[in-house]
Every structure is written in C-alpha cells, then in structure tokens.
DONUSE-502053 format. One record per residue (C-alpha): residue in three letters; x, y, z. Coordinates in steps of 0.25 Angstrom, whole numbers, padded with zeros to 4 digits, always signed. Example, Ala and Ser with C-alpha at 12.3 -4.5 7.8 and 13.67 -1.06 7.14 Angstrom:
2
ALA+0049-0018+0031 SER+0055-0004+0029 
This chain:
480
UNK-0373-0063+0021 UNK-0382-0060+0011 UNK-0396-0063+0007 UNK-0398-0070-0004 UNK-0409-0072-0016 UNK-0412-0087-0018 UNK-0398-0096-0018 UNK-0385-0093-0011 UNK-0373-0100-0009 UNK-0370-0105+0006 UNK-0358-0098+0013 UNK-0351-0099+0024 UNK-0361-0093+0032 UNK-0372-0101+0029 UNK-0363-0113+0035 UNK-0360-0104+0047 UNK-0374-0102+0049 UNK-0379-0117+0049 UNK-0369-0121+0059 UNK-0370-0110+0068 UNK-0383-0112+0069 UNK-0382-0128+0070 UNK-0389-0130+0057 UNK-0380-0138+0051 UNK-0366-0143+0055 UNK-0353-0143+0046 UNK-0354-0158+0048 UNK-0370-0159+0042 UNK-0362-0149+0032 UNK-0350-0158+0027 UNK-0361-0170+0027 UNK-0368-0161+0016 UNK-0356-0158+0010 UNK-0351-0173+0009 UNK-0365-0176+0002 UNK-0364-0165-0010 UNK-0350-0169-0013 UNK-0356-0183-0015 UNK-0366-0178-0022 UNK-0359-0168-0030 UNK-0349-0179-0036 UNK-0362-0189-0040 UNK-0368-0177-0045 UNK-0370-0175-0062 UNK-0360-0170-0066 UNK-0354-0171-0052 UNK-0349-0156-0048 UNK-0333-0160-0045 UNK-0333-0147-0034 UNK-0326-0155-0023 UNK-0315-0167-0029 UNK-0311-0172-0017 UNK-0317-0173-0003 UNK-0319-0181+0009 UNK-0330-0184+0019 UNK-0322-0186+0030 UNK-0314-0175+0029 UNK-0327-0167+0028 UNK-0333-0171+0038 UNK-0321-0170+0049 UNK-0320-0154+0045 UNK-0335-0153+0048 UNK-0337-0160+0060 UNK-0325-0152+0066 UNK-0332-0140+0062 UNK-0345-0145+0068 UNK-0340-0146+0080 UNK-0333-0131+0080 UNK-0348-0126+0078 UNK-0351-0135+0089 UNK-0343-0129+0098 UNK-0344-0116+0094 UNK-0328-0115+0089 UNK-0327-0115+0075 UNK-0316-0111+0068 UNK-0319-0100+0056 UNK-0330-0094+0048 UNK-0325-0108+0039 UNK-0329-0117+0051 UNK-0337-0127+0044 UNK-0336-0123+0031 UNK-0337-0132+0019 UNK-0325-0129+0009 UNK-0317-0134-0003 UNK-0303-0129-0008 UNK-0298-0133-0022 UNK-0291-0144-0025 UNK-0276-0136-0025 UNK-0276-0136-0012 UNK-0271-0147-0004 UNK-0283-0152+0006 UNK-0281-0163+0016 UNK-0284-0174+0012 UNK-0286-0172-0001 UNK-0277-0174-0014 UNK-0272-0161-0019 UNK-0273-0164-0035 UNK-0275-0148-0039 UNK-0286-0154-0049 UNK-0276-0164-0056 UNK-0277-0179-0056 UNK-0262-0182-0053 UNK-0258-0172-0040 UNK-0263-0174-0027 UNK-0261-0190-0027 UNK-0261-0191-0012 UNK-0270-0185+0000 UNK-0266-0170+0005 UNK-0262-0169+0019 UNK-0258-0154+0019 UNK-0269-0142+0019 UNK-0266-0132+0010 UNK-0266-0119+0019 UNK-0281-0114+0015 UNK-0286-0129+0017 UNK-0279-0129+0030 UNK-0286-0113+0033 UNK-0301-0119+0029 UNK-0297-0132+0039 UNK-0293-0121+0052 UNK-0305-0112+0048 UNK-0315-0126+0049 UNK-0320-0127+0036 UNK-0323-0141+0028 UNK-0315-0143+0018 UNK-0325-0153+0011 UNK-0314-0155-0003 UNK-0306-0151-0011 UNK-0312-0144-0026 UNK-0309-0148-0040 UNK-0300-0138-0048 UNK-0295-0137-0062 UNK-0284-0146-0063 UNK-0270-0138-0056 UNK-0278-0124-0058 UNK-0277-0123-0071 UNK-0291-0119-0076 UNK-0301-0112-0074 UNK-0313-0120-0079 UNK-0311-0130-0069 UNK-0311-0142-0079 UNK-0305-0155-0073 UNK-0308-0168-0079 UNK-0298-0175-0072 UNK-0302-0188-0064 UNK-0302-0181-0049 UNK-0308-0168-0053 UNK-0317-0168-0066 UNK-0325-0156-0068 UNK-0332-0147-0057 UNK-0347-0144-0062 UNK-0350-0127-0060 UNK-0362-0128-0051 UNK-0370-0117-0058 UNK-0368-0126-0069 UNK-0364-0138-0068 UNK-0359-0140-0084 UNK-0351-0130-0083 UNK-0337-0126-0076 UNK-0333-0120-0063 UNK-0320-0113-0068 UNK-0308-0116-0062 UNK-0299-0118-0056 UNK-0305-0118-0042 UNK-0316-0125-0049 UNK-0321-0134-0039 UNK-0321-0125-0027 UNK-0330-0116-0035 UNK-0340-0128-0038 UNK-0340-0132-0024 UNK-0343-0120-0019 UNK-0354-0116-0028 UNK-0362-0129-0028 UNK-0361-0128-0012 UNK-0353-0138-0009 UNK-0344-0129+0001 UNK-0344-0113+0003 UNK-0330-0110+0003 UNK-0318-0115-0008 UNK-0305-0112-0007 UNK-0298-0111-0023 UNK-0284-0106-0029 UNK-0284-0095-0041 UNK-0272-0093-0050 UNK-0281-0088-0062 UNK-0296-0087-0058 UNK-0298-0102-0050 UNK-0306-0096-0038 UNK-0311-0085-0044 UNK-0316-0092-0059 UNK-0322-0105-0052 UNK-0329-0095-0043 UNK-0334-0088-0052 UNK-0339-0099-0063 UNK-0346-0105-0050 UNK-0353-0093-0046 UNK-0346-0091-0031 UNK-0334-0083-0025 UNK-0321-0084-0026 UNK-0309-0077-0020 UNK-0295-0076-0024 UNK-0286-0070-0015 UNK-0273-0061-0018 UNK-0263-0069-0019 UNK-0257-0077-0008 UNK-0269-0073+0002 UNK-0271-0086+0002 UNK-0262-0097+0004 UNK-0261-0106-0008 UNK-0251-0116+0001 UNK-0256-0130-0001 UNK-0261-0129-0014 UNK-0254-0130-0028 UNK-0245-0121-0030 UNK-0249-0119-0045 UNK-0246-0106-0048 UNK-0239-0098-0036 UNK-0242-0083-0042 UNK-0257-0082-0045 UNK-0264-0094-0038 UNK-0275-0088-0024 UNK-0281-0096-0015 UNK-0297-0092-0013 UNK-0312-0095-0009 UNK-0323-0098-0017 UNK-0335-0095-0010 UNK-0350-0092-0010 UNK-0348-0079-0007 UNK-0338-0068-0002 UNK-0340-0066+0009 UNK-0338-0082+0011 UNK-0325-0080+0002 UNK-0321-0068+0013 UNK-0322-0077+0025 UNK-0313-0089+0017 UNK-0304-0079+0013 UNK-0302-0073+0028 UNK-0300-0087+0031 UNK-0289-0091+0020 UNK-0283-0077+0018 UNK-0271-0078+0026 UNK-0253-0079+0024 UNK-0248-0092+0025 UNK-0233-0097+0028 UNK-0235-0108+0017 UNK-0240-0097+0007 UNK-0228-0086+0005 UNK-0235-0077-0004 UNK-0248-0073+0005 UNK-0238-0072+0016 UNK-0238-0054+0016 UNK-0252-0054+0014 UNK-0258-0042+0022 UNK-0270-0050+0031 UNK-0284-0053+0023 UNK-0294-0044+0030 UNK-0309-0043+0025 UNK-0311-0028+0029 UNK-0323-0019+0024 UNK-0328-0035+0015 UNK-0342-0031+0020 UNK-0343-0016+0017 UNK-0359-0013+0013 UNK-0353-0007-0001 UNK-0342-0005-0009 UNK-0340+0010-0007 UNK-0326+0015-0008 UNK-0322+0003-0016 UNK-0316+0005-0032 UNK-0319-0007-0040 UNK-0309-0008-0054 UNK-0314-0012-0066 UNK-0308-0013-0079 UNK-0319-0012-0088 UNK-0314-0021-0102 UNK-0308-0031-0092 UNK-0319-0032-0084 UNK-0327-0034-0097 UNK-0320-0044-0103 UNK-0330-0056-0100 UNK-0343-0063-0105 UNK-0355-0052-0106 UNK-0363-0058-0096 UNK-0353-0058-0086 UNK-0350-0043-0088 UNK-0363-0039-0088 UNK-0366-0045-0073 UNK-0350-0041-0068 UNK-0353-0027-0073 UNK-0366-0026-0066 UNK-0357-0032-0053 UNK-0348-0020-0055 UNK-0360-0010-0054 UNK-0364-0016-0041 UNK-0352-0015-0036 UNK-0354+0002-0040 UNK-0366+0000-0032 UNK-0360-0003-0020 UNK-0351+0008-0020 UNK-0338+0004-0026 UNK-0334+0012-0037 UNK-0329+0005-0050 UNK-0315+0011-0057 UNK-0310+0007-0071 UNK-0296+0001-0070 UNK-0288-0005-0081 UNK-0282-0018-0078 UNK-0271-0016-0088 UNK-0263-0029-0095 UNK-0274-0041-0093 UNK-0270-0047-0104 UNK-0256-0049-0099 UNK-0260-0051-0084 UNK-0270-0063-0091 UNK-0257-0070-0099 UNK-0247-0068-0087 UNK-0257-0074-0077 UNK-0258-0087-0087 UNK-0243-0087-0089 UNK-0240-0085-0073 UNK-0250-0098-0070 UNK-0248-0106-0080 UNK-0231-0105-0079 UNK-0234-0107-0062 UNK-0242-0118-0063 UNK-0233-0125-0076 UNK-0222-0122-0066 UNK-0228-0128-0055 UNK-0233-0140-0063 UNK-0222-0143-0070 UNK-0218-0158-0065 UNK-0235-0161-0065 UNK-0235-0158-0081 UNK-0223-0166-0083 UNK-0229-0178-0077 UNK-0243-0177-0074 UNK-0248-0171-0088 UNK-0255-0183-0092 UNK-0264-0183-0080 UNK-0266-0168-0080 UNK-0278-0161-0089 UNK-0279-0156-0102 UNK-0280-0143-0099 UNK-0269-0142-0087 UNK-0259-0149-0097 UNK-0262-0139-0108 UNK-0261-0129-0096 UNK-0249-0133-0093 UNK-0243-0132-0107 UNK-0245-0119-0111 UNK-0240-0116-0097 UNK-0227-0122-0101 UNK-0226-0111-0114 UNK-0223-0099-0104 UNK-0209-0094-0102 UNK-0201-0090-0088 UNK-0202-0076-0098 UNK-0218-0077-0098 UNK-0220-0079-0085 UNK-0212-0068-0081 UNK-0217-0061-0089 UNK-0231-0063-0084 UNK-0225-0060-0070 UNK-0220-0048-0075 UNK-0235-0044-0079 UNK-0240-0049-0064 UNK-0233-0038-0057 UNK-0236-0029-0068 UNK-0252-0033-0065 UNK-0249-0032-0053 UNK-0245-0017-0053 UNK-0256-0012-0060 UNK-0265-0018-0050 UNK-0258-0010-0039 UNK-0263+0002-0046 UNK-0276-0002-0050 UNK-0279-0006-0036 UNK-0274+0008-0030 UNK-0288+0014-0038 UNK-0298+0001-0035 UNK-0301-0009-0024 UNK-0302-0020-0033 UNK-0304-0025-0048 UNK-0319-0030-0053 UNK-0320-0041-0065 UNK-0328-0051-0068 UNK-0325-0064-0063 UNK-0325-0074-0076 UNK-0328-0069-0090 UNK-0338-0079-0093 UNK-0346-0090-0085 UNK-0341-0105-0081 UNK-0341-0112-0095 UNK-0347-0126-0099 UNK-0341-0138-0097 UNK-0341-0148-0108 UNK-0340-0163-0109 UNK-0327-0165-0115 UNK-0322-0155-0102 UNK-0325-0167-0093 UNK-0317-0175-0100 UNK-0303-0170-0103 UNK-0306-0156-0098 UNK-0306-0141-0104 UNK-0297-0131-0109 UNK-0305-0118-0113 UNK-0293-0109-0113 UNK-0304-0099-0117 UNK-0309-0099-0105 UNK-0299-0101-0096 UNK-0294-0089-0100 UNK-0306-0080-0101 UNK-0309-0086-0086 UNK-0296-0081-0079 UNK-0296-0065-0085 UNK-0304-0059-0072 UNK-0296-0067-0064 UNK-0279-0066-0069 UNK-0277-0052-0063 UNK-0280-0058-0049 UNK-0272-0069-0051 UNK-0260-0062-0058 UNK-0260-0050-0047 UNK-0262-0058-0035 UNK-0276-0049-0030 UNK-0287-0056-0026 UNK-0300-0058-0034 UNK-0315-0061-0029 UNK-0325-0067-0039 UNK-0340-0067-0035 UNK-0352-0072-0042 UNK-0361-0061-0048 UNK-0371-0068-0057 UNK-0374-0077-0069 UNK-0373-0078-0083 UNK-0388-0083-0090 UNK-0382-0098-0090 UNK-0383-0096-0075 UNK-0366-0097-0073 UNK-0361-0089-0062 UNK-0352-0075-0064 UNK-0345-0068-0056 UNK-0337-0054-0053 UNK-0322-0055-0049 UNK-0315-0043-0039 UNK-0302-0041-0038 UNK-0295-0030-0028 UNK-0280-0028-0025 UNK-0269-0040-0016 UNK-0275-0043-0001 UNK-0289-0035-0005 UNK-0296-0047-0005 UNK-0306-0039+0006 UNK-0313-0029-0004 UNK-0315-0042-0015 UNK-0323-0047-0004 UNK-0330-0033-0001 UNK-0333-0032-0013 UNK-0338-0047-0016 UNK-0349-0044-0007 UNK-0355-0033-0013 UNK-0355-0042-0026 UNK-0361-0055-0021 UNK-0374-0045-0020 UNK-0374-0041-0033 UNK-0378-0056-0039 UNK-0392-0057-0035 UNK-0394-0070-0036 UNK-0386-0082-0033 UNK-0390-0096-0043 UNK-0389-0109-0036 UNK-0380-0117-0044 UNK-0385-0129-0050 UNK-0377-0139-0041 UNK-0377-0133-0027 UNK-0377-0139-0013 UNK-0382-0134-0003 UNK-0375-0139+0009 UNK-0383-0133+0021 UNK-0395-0135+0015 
C-alpha cells in the first residue's frame, strides 16, 4: 500500500476495500463497467481496449461474487475482480479470432486454463482485448474490421504497442485492474510499457499457455498486466502453477513470493551492461540511469556484466518465431492470405525465406545464450535494462486504413526484450517516468528461470522512485 501524490491507478485493493466495507458491490461494479465500455466504443476515436463483451455474462460473475461477500465466503484475493485476457485465449463465450477476421467463426465453449484459474478465483471476466493480428507486432496496429486500432490512453493519437495491445489499454484507462497477456518477443512487457502500467513475463512454462494459440511453442509466456506489482504478485500467485495440459511448466519448482517485501535491497547484486543498457533514446536513459542509482540507494550493489553475442541472440530469436509461427500457420497463409493484413502477410513472407539450417542454427545460439546466462547469474540476482528504447510512436491516418509496417520500430521495440524471450527467464517491466510529450517509460528487470520472486522484490522499490503518477487522458474511474 503506498501513499500517493495526486493520481493513482486503482488495484486490487481499492476493490477489496469498497466491498468489504459494503461501499460498493461487484454488481454496482460490473454495472459501471458495462457503462464505460458503452461509452468507451461511442467515444472519438473510440479506444478499441475490450473487442468483445457481453452484459449478461458480466453481470452473472458479479452477482455471484456479491453474494460470496455477503455471506462472508469468497473465494480468492481476485473475488470480484474486473479483468480482461487477450484475445489468444479461448474465453467462453467468445470467438477466439487471435486478432484476425477469419479464425474464431463460432462461439468458444472451452476455458483456456488461466481463464478457467481467474473464473475459480471469482473474478469478472468483463471481455476479451484487442491484439496485433496473430501476435505479430508490436505497435498493436489492426485495422481490420473486428478490431481497428486501440487508442494509447496517455495519448490517444498514439499506439499502445503490441502485441498485448489491448490489455494494456484497458488497464490503464481503468477499465479493469488486472489483464492477463502472451509474450513471445516483448507483447506483455512493450504494451505495458508504451501504456505507462506493469507487466510481467513469467519463465517459461510458469504459466500455462493451454487454450491459447499455439503460435510459437519455444519463446511465447503467459502474464499480468497490472497497475502495480504488487497487484501483478497476487495474479501471478494466483496463475503460476503446472498444468497436465501444459507439458513444459510441468517440473517447475513451486512459485513462492519469499522476502517480495523486504524494506531494502541489501545483499542483492543488480548486472548491468553499460553500452546495452545505453543503447536507447537520450531521454529514456537519462531517467533509467537515475532508476539504477536508486536502486544503489536502497542497498543493492550494481556489477558490470557483459551480455555477450546480442546481435545474434536478436537475429535467432526472429528466426525461432517467425519459422514457429510460418510453421504453425502454414494451411491459414495458404488460404486465408487475402483476409489477413498487410503486415502479417509480409510477416509471413519473409518468414518463409529461413532454412531448417537457420533455425537450427538459431537453436544452436539458444543454448549457447543460455550458458552464458548460467554464469552471469551465478555473480548477480538479476539483469537491469530499460524497458523500450524509445516512447509509443504516433499513429497516422493512412495506419487506420491498411495498417503499419515500421520494421524500424519493430525491431528497435523488441531489443530489451529477446534475451528473456530466447532464454526462457522472466522479465518485469515497471513504469518510471515520462518523456516531455507526457508518454510513459519504463525500466525492465530481468533475474534467472523460477526467480520470478526478487523481480517483484525489486519492483517495489522501483514504483517509489516515480514521484508522480499522470492520469492518462482517457481514464475511468470505476469506483468513483
């Protein structure tokens, strides 16, 4: 719990709080709710956070949970609890199009297991996000005609990132506290980011990806987006966990959050690699280098490491994602490519230019990575970066219309964020501050397979370094 100067986001707890003391049920929530997504589609330009939802379905989770705090029996710290999960994830009852205008044709009637897991916890599902079509981008663009383009709620003319886009948006302008998003190259952690909230992604296979499309099998985590950490703590306690219908989280040593709320960091050995680390946009250095020093403040010392061969872990991440995903996609290119988007199509293409040499090759290079990780993290609990190089970047008309391909950017967006996805560890992203536009930057953490614990520890100590949280300029304030 922390006090704040002017704004702040609403958690979990500020939920907990009005319906333990009876000043607001999870029914008077979810009719608020049901309002701002009314209000957020009419809206100019309409925000595009939440693609599909329904009232009744709402409004059932809600008054079941009302009735839990009524009789004193609820089920979880998430009992009550507004949330989204992207569109990758098969929701019942909503069509599973993974951003696309041709998947998804009829109504879900399975849970993917983290749905399933936010349902036994009692929280309301109130939608499902918008995304980059299939995952595959990271500015979140999507002009097709179920999805369009989700608005950045900082500033609305610009992008949320992708490819989590719309679970980012949603939680930053309010509409729920807590989305659930897949990353396979940055799509928790770059939404986040761009949108000024946290974002987690677990190691790999801590949290089950059974039930949502199965894009690329070897770099893509499930996590929370949240307000704060310690909100994204509590989902993750809640999600982190083996499943039988997800083999590879199936020997994970059990999630603990152990010493999460020391009062410093003293003992702790934070790596940085200095000309990694600075290879970003001046203003975002100068404010993660500042985030550095007040880490040093708290007692954590900082050591010089050398992540060594980023320039290859950068090309074999692309080549292991891309050749999953053509893999994987294969029959949809061959007969849905008219209905797919520009960029997915060109995507696509030069995914079909790499070799069964290449990508084992890149494999090759993984366990390589992987090796040298070992050792760097037998001299430092975790790895510190910036999150993004550089803020969310404008959208322009002709975007709305047949979409974006900034390569550039694309690119440039993912280099803090390959090395977790190549290796597996898990990465936290948390917003530090703002450029002189007013567009939200943040720091990313990084620490070794299953220490998902000291990223959180360490998360906390870095929410009190922002001394100010903006209100973005579309928020809604659903307990108000």
């Amino acid at each position: 719990d922390s006090a704040s100067n002017g704004f702040s986001f609403k958690g979990i707890k500020d939920y907990l709080d009005c319906y333990r003391s009876g000043k607001l049920t999870p029914s008077q929530v979810a009719k608020n709710i049901i309002a701002m997504l009314e209000d957020c589609d009419k809206s100019t330009p309409p925000l595009r956070a939440i693609v599909q939802w329904d009232q009744e379905q709402i409004m059932q989770m809600a008054e079941a949970s009302t009735a839990r705090y009524r009789n004193k029996c609820t089920l979880s710290y998430l009992d009550g609890i507004p949330v989204c999960l992207k569109e990758e994830f098969k929701v019942v009852p909503y069509h599973h199009r993974v951003g696309t205008a041709y998947l998804g044709t009829e109504p879900e009637t399975e849970d993917a297991t983290v749905a399933k897991k936010l349902r036994e916890a009692g929280a309301i599902i109130i939608g499902v996000s918008n995304m980059h079509e299939l995952g595959m981008g990271t500015t979140g663009c999507n002009p097709n005609r179920y999805h369009k383009i989700p608005r950045n709620p900082y500033k609305p003319n610009h992008f949320t990132g992708g490819s989590s886009s719309g679970s980012a948006a949603a939680v930053a302008a309010g509409l729920c506290p807590v989305a659930i998003g897949t990353d396979g190259g940055g799509s928790v952690r770059i939404p986040a980011s761009l949108c000024g909230v946290v974002g987690l992604k677990g190691t790999f296979g801590r949290i089950s990806c059974h039930g949502s499309l199965p894009l690329s099998y070897s770099t893509v985590s499930v996590g929370p987006i949240c307000t704060s950490v310690a909100d994204a703590a509590i989902v993750y306690s809640v999600l982190a966990e083996p499943d039988l219908l997800y083999p590879y989280g199936l020997k994970q040593p059990k999630a603990t959050l152990s010493d999460v709320c020391a009062p410093d960091l003293k003992g702790l050995k934070l790596g940085v690699d200095w000309t990694f680390f600075k290879a970003c946009d001046a203003e975002v250095l100068s404010i993660c280098e500042k985030a550095v020093e007040h880490l040093q403040s708290l007692g954590a010392s900082v050591v010089e490491v050398s992540l060594p061969e980023m320039e290859e872990v950068q090309v074999a991440h692309v080549i292991c994602i891309l050749s999953e995903m053509r893999d994987f996609l294969q029959p949809d290119f061959n007969k849905h490519f008219q209905e797919m988007n520009l960029d997915t199509r060109a995507n696509l293409a030069l995914a079909s230019q790499f070799t069964a040499l290449d990508y084992i090759t890149a494999n090759r290079q993984r366990t390589r990575s992987m090796r040298f990780l070992r050792e760097i993290f037998t001299t430092v609990n975790c790895i510190l970066t910036p999150a993004v190089p550089s803020t969310a970047p404008r959208i322009y008309e002709s975007d709305l219309l047949t979409g974006s391909s900034d390569l550039s950017f694309t690119v440039r967006s993912m280099r803090f964020m390959q090395l977790g996805n190549f290796t597996g560890i898990p990465g936290l992203v948390v917003p530090i501050g703002y450029s002189t536009a007013g567009l939200p930057i943040s720091f990313q953490v990084m620490a070794k397979w299953w220490d998902e614990a000291v990223l959180l520890r360490i998360g906390l100590k870095l929410e009190q370094f922002r001394y100010q949280t903006k209100k973005p300029s579309i928020y809604y304030d659903i307990l108000a």
